[in-house]
ZAMARGU-4260 file (C-alpha; in steps of 0.2 Angstrom, whole numbers, plus 5000, padded with zeros to 4 digits):
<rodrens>
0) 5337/5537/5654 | 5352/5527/5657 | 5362/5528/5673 | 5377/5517/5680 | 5375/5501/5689
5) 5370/5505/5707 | 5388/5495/5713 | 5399/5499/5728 | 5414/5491/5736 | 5412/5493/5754
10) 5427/5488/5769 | 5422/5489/5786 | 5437/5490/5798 | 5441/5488/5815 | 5441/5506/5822
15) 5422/5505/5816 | 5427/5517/5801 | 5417/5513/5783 | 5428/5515/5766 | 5417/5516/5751
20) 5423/5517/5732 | 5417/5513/5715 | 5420/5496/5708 | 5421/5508/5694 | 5440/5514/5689
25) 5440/5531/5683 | 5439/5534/5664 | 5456/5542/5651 | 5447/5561/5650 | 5453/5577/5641
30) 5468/5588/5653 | 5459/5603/5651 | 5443/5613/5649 | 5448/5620/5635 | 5455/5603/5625
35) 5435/5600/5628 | 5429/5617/5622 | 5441/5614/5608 | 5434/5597/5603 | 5417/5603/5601
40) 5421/5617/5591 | 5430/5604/5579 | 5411/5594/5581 | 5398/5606/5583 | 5405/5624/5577
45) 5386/5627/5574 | 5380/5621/5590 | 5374/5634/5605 | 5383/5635/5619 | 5378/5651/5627
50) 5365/5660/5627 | 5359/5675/5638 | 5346/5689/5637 | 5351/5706/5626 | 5345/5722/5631
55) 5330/5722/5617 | 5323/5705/5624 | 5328/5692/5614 | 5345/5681/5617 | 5362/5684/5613
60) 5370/5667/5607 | 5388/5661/5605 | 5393/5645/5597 | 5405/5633/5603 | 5415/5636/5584
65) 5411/5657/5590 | 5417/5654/5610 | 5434/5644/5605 | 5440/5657/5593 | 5437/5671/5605
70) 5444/5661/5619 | 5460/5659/5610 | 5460/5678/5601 | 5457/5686/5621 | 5471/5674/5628
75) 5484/5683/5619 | 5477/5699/5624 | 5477/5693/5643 | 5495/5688/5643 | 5500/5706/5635
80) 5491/5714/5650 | 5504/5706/5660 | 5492/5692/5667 | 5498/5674/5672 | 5501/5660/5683
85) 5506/5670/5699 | 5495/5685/5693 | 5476/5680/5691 | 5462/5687/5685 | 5448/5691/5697
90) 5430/5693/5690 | 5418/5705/5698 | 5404/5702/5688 | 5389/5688/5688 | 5385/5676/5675
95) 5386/5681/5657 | 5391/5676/5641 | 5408/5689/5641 | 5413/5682/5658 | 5413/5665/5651
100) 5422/5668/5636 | 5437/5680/5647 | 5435/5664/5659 | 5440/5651/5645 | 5452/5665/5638
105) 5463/5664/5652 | 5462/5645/5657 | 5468/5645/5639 | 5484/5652/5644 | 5487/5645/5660
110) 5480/5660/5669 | 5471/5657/5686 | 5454/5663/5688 | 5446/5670/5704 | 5426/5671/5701
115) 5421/5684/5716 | 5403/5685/5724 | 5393/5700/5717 | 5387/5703/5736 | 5405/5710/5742
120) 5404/5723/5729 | 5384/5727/5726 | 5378/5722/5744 | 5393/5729/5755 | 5394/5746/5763
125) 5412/5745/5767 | 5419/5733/5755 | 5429/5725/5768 | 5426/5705/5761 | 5431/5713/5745
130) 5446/5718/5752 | 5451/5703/5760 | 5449/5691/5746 | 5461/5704/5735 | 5474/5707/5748
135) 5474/5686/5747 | 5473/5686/5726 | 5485/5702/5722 | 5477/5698/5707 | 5485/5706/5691
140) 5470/5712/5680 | 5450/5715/5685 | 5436/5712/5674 | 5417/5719/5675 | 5404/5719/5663
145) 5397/5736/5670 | 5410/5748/5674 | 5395/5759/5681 | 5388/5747/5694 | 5404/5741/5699
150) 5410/5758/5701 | 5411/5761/5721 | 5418/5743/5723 | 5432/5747/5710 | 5434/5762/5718
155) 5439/5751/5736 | 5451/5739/5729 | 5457/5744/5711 | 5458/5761/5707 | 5462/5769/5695
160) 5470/5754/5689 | 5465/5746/5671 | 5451/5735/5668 | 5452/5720/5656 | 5448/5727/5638
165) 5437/5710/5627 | 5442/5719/5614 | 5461/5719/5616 | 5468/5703/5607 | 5486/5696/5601
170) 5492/5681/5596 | 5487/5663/5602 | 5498/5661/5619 | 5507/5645/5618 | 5505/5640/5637
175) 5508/5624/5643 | 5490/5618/5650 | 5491/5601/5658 | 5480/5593/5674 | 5490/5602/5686
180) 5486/5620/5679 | 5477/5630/5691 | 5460/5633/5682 | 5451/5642/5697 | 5451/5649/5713
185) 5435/5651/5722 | 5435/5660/5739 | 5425/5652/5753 | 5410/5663/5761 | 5420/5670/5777
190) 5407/5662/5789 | 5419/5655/5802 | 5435/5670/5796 | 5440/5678/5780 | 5438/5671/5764
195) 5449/5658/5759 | 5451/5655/5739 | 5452/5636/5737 | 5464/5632/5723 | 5454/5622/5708
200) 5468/5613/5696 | 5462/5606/5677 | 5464/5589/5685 | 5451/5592/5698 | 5436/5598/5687
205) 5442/5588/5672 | 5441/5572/5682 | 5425/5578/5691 | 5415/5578/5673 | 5422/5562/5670
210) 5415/5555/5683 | 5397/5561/5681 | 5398/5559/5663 | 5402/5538/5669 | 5388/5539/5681
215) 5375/5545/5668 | 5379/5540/5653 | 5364/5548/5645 | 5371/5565/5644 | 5384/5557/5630
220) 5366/5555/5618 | 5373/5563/5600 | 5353/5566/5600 | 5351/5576/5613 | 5366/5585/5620
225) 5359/5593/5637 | 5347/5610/5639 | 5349/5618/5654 | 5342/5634/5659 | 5351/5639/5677
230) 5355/5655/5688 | 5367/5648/5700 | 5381/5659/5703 | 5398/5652/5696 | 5407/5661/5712
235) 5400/5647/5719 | 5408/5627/5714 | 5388/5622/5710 | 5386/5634/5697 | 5402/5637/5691
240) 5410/5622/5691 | 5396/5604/5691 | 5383/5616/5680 | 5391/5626/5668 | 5407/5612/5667
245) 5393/5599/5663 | 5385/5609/5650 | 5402/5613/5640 | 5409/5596/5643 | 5395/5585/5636
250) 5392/5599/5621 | 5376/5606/5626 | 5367/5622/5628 | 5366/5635/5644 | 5354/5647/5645
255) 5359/5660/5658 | 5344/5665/5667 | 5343/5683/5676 | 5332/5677/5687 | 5336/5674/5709
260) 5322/5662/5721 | 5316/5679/5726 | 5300/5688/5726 | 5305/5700/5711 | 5318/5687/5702
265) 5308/5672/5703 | 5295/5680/5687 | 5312/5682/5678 | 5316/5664/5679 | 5298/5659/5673
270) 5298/5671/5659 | 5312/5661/5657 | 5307/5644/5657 | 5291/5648/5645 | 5301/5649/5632
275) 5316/5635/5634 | 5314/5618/5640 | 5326/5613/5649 | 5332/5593/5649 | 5340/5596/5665
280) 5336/5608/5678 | 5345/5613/5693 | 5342/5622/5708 | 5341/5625/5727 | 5326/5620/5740
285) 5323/5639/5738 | 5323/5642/5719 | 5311/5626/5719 | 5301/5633/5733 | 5299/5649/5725
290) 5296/5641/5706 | 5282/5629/5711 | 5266/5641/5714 | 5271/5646/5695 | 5272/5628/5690
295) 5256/5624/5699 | 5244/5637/5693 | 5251/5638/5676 | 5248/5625/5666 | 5257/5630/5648
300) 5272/5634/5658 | 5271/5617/5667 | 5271/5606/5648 | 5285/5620/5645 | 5296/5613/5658
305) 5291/5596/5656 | 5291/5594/5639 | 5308/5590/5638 | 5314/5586/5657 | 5324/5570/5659
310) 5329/5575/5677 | 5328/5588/5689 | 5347/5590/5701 | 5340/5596/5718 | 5357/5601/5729
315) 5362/5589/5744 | 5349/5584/5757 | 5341/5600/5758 | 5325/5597/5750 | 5309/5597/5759
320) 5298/5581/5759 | 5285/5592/5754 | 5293/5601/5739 | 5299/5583/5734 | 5279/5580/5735
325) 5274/5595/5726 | 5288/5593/5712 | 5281/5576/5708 | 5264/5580/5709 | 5267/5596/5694
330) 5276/5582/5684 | 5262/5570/5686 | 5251/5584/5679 | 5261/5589/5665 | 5266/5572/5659
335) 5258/5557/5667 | 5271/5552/5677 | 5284/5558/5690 | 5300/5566/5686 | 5318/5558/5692
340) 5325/5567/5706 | 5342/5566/5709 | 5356/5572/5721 | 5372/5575/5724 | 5387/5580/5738
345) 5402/5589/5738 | 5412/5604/5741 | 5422/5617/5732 | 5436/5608/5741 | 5431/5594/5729
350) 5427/5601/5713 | 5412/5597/5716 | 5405/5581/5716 | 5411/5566/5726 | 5395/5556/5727
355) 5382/5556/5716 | 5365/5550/5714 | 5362/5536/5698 | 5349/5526/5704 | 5331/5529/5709
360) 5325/5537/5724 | 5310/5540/5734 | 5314/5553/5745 | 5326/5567/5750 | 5342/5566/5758
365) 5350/5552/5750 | 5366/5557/5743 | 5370/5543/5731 | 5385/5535/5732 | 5406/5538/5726
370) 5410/5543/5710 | 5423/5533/5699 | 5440/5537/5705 | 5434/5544/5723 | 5437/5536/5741
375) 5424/5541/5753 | 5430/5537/5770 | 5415/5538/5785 | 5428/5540/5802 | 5419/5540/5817
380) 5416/5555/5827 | 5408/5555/5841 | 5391/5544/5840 | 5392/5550/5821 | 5403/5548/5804
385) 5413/5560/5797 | 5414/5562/5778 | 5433/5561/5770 | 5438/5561/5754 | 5453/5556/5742
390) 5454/5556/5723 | 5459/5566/5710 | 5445/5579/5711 | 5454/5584/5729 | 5462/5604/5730
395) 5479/5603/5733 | 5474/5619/5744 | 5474/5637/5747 | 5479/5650/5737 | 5493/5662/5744
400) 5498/5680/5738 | 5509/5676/5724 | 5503/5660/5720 | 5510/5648/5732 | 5498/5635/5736
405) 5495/5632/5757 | 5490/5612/5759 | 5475/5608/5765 | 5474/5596/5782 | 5472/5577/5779
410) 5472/5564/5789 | 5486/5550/5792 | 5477/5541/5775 | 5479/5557/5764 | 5460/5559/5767
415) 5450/5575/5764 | 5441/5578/5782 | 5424/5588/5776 | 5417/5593/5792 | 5399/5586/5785
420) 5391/5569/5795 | 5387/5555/5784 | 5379/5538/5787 | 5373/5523/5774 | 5354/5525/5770
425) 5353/5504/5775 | 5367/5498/5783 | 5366/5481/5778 | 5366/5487/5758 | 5377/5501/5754
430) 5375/5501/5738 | 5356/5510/5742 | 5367/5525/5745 | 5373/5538/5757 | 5362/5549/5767
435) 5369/5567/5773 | 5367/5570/5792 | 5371/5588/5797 | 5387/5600/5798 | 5399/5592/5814
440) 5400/5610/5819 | 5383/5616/5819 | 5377/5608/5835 | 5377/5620/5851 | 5377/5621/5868
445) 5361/5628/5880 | 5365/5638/5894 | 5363/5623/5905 | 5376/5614/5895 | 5364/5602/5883
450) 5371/5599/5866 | 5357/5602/5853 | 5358/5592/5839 | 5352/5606/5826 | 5352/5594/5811
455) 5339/5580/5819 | 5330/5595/5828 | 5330/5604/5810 | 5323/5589/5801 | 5311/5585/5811
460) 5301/5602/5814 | 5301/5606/5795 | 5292/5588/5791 | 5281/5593/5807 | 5276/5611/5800
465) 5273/5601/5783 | 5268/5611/5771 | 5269/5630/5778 | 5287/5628/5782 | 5301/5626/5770
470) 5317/5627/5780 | 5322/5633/5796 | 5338/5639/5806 | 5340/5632/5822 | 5344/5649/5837
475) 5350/5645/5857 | 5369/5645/5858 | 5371/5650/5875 | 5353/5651/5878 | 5340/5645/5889
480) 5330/5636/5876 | 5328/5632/5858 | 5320/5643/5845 | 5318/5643/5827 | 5319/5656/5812
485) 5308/5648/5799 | 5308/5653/5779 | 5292/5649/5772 | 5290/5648/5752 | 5274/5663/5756
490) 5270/5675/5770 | 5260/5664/5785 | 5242/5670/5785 | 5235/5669/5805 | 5230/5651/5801
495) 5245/5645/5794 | 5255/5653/5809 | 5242/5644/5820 | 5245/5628/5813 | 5265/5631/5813
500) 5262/5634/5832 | 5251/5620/5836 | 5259/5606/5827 | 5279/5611/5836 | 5269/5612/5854
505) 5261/5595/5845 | 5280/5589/5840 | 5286/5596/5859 | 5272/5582/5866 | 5278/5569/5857
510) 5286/5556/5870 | 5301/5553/5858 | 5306/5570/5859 | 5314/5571/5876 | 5323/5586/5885
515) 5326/5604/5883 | 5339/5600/5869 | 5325/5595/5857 | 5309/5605/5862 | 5306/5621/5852
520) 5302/5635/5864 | 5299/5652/5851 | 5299/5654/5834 | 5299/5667/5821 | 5293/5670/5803
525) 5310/5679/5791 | 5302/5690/5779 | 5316/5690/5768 | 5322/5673/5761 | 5339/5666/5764
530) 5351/5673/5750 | 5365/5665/5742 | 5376/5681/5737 | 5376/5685/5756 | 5382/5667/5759
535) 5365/5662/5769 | 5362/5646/5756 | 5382/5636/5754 | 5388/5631/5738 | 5380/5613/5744
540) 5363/5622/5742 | 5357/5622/5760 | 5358/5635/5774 | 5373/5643/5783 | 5367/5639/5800
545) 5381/5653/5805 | 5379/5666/5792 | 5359/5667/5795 | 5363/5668/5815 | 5375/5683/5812
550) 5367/5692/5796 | 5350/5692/5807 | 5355/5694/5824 | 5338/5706/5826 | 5328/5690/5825
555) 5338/5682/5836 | 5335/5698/5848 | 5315/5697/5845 | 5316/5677/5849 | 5324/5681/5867
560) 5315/5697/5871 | 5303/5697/5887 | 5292/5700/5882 | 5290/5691/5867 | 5284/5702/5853
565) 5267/5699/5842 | 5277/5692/5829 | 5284/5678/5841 | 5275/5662/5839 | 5277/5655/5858
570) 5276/5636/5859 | 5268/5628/5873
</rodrens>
């Protein structure tokens, strides 16, 4: 497998800020999605793009020659609806084939398009994030794949209003699609306020791919165009725009998997996997948590997966030291030697991606370093670095009703500040790569006003709790002490949860953890794992410190209850 030269320009200034870039000057790339899609229909008419389960079992299947020429064929029946660049087209449904092809249709002819997370209209009771993301789109057409199960949610913000029809076509549109285009807008999760819907131009994801196609080279192979079999939601800028953009861009093939990291989704995703190896496999802590005791016990559907695996894409410092363990040790199994795991960091502010891991690495939390084209700034804040960004990949901000674009704050250098803490791996050789360091914003105060520093705190108890504990959300805003909510890949017997207790009252007697601030005092089990449609994991692929707080504000409650309830594990 061949990667790009491990190479970083580093400057180091005065006011203690680091600048890092890519010796590596950006590459001449295609202006549009659809240039791309068009190009591989020219190449590989025959070629499978899409593929997705049909109601009798086997797969439907659309070709790149089949996708472009419905792409153009729907475009024109887009802009007879009235649709276009001040009136976009907002997508209520998940993943499929159809929403792809009205997706491509409408960046065709220059018509934005506002993917919306499934949970504001299949979780919600009252539809009220619905509600805000259309007041801020006014969007000028609605498409669902199941009129049915969408029927309560259209009822809320669309009624009685038309529905896109795919079978309604005209002629070819003859829209002026160039890098400034607004391809996507994709709406924030609401943790911190509404929604808001970042605007994502042809230039930012068309200059994304380019630099991950420059940073692995080997997705270019004639020979083996990638495989990839993937669930992520493409509401979100991970599934929508680094995975599927990957796949289209490099002419390979998606399988669209109906599988979640849940108890119930997780045997979709295998039945999945028994029959598609996948070159490249992505996915989040959880769906890798949740896909391993398959892997493990299973060993037809471990030389399934493996068979044809070149790498697996785990998202940005989020994975577990003991998943990273347990991944290698299946790989080992299945085919002698262990798989390359890789990362990744970014935003949907960003397109994704800004760094990238291409070079090996031995454990989690390495982020890689800058892409081709990207400045990565590390300002100091505090006793830590703040991440900022500047490079073509970089919204130009936030879409507003009628389709003026708010910009998004920069500092004095035009860079992008993330909120996310950053720091070099070994700061006398950068080019090992960049290693993430928490959210700025999630550390709290305790009652007695001691800062908690959650991400340190975090770290350290999961790599304590190895291997009961996958993850764990860090409670005590305001509160007299610390406590945890801990997601565990399965239910605790009353041994595990012994050993959970006894090894954070061991972590607690350790002499380098020192005051109140970093002692664990309670903790609790979640019996639901965190989900992604209810904005518990972020688009980065770990968890909303926030939206887990507020979404299970009972635990919270049974944390600080006196006294504590039997499912409390109390740490001496």
């Amino acid at each position: 497998m061949k990667f790009a030269p491990a190479v970083v320009d580093c400057q180091r200034r005065a006011d203690g800020s680091i600048v890092l870039a890519s010796p590596q000057p950006l590459a001449p790339h295609a202006p549009s999605l659809t240039a791309r899609l068009a190009e591989w229909a020219a190449r590989a008419p025959e070629r499978i793009f899409l593929a997705e389960r049909a109601p009798g079992g086997g797969w439907r299947r659309v070709t790149y020659g089949e996708a472009w020429g419905t792409a153009r064929a729907l475009a024109g029946g887009l802009v007879a609806a009235g649709l276009g660049p001040t009136r976009p087209l907002a997508i209520l449904s998940g993943n499929s084939i159809d929403h792809a092809l009205v997706t491509l249709a409408a960046m065709h002819a220059a018509i934005p398009v506002a993917p919306i997370s499934t949970a504001y209209s299949l979780l919600s009771r009252d539809f009220g994030r619905l509600r805000e993301v259309f007041a801020q789109l006014q969007p000028g057409a609605v498409f669902v794949d199941d009129r049915a199960r969408y029927a309560a949610a259209l009822d809320a913000v669309w009624r009685d209003r038309p529905l896109v029809d795919l079978h309604a076509r005209g002629p070819e549109p003859g829209a002026d699609v160039g890098p400034d285009t607004v391809a996507k807008i994709l709406f924030t999760s609401g943790s911190t306020g509404a929604p808001k819907g970042v605007v994502n131009t042809q230039r930012m994801l068309c200059s994304n791919q380019q630099m991950i196609a420059q940073l692995w080279p080997f997705l270019a192979d004639p020979a083996r165009p990638p495989v990839t079999v993937d669930w992520l939601p493409w509401s979100h800028t991970f599934g929508g725009n680094h995975n599927l953009n990957m796949i289209l861009w490099h002419g390979g093939t998606l399988y669209l998997d109906g599988g979640k990291p849940t108890p119930d989704g997780i045997a979709t995703t295998v039945a999945n996997l028994r029959e598609v190896s996948p070159t490249i496999y992505f996915n989040v802590p959880r769906g890798f948590d949740m896909l391993l005791p398959a892997l493990e016990r299973d060993a037809a559907l471990r030389a399934r997966f493996f068979a044809e695996l070149d790498l697996v894409f785990y998202a940005a410092a989020a994975l577990p030291d003991a998943l990273w363990r347990r991944l290698e040790a299946v790989s080992v199994q299945a085919r002698g030697d262990k798989v390359t795991m890789v990362s990744a960091w970014g935003s949907t502010e960003t397109s994704p991606l800004v760094t990238q891991v291409h070079f090996p690495i031995d454990r989690a939390g390495v982020i890689g370093l800058p892409a081709p084209g990207v400045s990565l700034k590390l300002a100091p804040v505090g006793e830590r670095f703040e991440l900022r960004v500047r490079g073509p990949n970089v919204t130009p901000g936030h879409w507003s009703p009628g389709g003026a674009v708010r910009p998004v704050a920069r500092d004095d250098e035009d860079y992008l500040p993330m909120g996310d803490a950053g720091k070099l791996f070994d700061d006398g050789d950068p080019a090992r790569g960049i290693v993430f360091d928490g959210r700025l914003a999630e550390n709290f105060k305790l009652s007695s006003g001691t800062w908690v520093p959650v991400g340190a705190l975090r770290v350290g108890c999961i790599a304590a709790c190895d291997p009961h504990v996958a993850d764990a959300v860090v409670a005590g805003h305001d509160r007299d002490y610390v406590a945890l909510i801990l997601f565990c890949g399965r239910a605790p017997d009353d041994e595990a949860r012994a050993r959970i207790r006894a090894a954070l009252a061991a972590r607690n007697g350790d002499a380098a953890v020192s005051g109140s601030s970093a002692r664990v005092r309670r903790a609790i089990v979640a019996a639901e794992p965190p989900s992604i449609d209810a904005g518990e994991i972020t688009d980065k692929g770990y968890l909303n410190q926030r939206a887990i707080l507020e979404r299970r504000a009972a635990l919270v409650e049974r944390l600080y209850a006196e006294p504590p309830p039997d499912d409390v594990l109390v740490i001496d």
